[in-house]
C-alpha positions as CSV (number, residue, x, y, z in Angstrom):
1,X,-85.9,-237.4,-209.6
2,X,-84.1,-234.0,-208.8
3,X,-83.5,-230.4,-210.2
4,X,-82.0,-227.5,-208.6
5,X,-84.4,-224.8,-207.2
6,X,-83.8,-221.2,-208.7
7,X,-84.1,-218.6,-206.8
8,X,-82.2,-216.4,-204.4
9,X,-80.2,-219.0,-202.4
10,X,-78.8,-222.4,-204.0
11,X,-81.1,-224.9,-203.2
12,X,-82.0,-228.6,-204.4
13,X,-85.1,-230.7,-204.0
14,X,-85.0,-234.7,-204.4
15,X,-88.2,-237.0,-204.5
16,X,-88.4,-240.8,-204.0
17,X,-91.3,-243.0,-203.8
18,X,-91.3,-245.5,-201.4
19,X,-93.2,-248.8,-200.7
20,X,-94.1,-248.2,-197.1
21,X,-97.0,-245.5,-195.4
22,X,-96.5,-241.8,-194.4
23,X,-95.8,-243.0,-190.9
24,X,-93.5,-246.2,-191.5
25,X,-91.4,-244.2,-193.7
26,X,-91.5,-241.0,-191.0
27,X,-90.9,-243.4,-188.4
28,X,-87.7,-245.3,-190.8
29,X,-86.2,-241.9,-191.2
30,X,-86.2,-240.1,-188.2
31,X,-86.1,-243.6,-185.5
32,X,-82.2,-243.9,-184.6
33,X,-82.0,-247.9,-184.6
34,X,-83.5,-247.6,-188.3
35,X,-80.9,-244.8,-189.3
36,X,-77.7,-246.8,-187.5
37,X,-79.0,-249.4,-190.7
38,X,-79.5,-246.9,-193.6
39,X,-77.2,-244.3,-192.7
40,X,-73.9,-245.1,-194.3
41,X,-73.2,-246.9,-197.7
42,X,-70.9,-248.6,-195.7
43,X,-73.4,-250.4,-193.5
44,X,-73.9,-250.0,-189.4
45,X,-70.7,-251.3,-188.4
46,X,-68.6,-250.5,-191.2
47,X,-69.8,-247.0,-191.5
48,X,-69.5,-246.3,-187.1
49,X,-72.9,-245.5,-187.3
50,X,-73.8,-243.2,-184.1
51,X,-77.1,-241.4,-183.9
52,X,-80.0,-240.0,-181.3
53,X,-82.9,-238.2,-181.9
54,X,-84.9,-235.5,-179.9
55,X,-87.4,-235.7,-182.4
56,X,-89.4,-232.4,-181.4
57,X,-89.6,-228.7,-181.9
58,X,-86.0,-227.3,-180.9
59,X,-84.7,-230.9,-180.6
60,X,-81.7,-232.4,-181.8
61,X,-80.9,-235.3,-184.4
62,X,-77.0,-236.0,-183.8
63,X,-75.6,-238.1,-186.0
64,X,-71.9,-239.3,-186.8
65,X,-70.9,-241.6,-189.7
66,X,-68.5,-243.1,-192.0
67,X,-69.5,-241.9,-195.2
68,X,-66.3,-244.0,-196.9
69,X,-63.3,-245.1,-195.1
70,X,-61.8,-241.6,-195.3
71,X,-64.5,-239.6,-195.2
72,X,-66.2,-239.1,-191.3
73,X,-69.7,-237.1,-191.1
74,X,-70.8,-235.1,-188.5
75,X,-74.2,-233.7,-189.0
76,X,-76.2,-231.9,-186.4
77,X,-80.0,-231.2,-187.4
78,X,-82.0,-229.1,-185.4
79,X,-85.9,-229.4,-185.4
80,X,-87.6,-226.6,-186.6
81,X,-91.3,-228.0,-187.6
82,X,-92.6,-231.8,-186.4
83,X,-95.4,-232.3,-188.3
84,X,-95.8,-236.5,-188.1
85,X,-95.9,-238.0,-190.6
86,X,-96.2,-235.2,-193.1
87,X,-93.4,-232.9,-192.6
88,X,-89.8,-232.4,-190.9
89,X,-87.8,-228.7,-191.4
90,X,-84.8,-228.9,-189.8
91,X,-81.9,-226.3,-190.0
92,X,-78.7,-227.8,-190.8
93,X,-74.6,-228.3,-189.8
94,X,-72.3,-230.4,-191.4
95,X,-68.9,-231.2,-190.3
96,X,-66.8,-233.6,-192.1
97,X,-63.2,-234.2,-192.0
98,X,-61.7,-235.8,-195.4
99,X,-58.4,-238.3,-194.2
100,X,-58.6,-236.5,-190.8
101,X,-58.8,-233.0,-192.2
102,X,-61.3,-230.5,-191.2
103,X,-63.6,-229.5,-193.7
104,X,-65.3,-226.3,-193.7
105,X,-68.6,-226.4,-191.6
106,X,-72.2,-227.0,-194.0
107,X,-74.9,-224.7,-192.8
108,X,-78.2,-225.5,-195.0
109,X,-82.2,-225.8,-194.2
110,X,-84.1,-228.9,-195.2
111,X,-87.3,-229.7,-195.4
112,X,-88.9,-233.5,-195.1
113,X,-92.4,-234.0,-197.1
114,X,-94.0,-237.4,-196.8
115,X,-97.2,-237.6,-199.0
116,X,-99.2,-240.7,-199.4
117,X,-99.2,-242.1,-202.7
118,X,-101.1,-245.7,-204.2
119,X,-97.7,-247.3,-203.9
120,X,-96.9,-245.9,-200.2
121,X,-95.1,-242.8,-199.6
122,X,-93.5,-239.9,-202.2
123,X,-90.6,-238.2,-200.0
124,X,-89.3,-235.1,-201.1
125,X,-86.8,-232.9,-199.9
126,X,-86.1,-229.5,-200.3
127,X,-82.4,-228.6,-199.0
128,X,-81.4,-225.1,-199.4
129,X,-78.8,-222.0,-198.3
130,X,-76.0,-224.0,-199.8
131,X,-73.0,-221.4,-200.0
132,X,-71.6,-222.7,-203.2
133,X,-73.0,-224.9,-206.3
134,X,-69.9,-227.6,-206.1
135,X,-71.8,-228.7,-202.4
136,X,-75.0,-228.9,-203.9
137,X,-74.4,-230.8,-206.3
138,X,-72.8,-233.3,-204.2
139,X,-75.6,-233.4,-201.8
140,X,-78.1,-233.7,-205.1
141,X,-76.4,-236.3,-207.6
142,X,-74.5,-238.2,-204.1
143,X,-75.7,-238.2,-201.0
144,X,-79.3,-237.6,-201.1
145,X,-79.7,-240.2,-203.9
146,X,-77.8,-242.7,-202.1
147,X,-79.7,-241.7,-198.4
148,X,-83.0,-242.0,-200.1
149,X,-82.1,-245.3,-201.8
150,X,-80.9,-247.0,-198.2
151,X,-84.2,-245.5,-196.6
152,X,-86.3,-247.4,-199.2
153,X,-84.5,-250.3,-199.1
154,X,-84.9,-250.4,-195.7
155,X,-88.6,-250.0,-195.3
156,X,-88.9,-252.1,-198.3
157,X,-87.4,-254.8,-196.5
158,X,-89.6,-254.3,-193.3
159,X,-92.9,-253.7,-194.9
């Protein structure tokens, strides 16, 4: 499912097949009344989902969550390639604040492939310029895992 990318900046990349097309899939993950339903673990309402989408080149996906009760996501993802429904690259900035603690701000690039496959769609991600290992990791073995399984549930559920 995952393995981290060597080379000259820490990097991970994370693929999931999913049961939907190219398009449903691109259209589950980047639409902001699908994300308010797959964003959070914690649900839409639980987890305070908030999101919009400029989905273009130099555009803006906003999005603000409750990742767990104490945890509260900012992320800001900047549109850097739109290539529907192949291929999102997007730079990256994560603000989080831990029981109402400012965390240090995330800067990272990811990239969005959607490839057709017999049984739908093969996502795979590629997020890299990490600054240390310790947030990689999280972002492989947590939240990308756990992002990728709500996404397919979701277009799962409305395929």
């Amino acid at each position: 499912m995952s393995h981290t990318v060597q080379s000259q900046t820490i990097g991970l990349q994370v693929s999931r097949e999913m049961p939907a097309t190219p398009d449903e899939v691109f259209t589950a993950y980047t639409d902001p009344e699908a994300q308010r339903v797959w964003l959070s673990q914690l649900g839409p309402d639980a987890g305070d989902v908030r999101t919009t989408v400029d989905l273009r080149i130099g555009g803006v996906w906003d999005a603000t969550f409750l990742a767990n009760p104490s945890v509260l996501v900012h992320d800001v993802f900047t549109f850097l390639e739109v290539d529907r429904p192949r291929r999102l690259v997007t730079g990256h900035i994560g603000e989080s604040t831990v029981d109402g603690r400012a965390q240090p701000p995330i800067r990272t690039h990811i990239e969005v492939r959607f490839a057709p496959t017999a049984a739908g769609t093969l996502v795979t991600v590629d997020h890299t310029e990490f600054a240390d290992a310790q947030t990689r990791d999280f972002f492989e073995n947590v939240a990308w895992p756990g992002g990728l399984d709500r996404l397919a549930a979701y277009v799962a559920e409305k395929h």
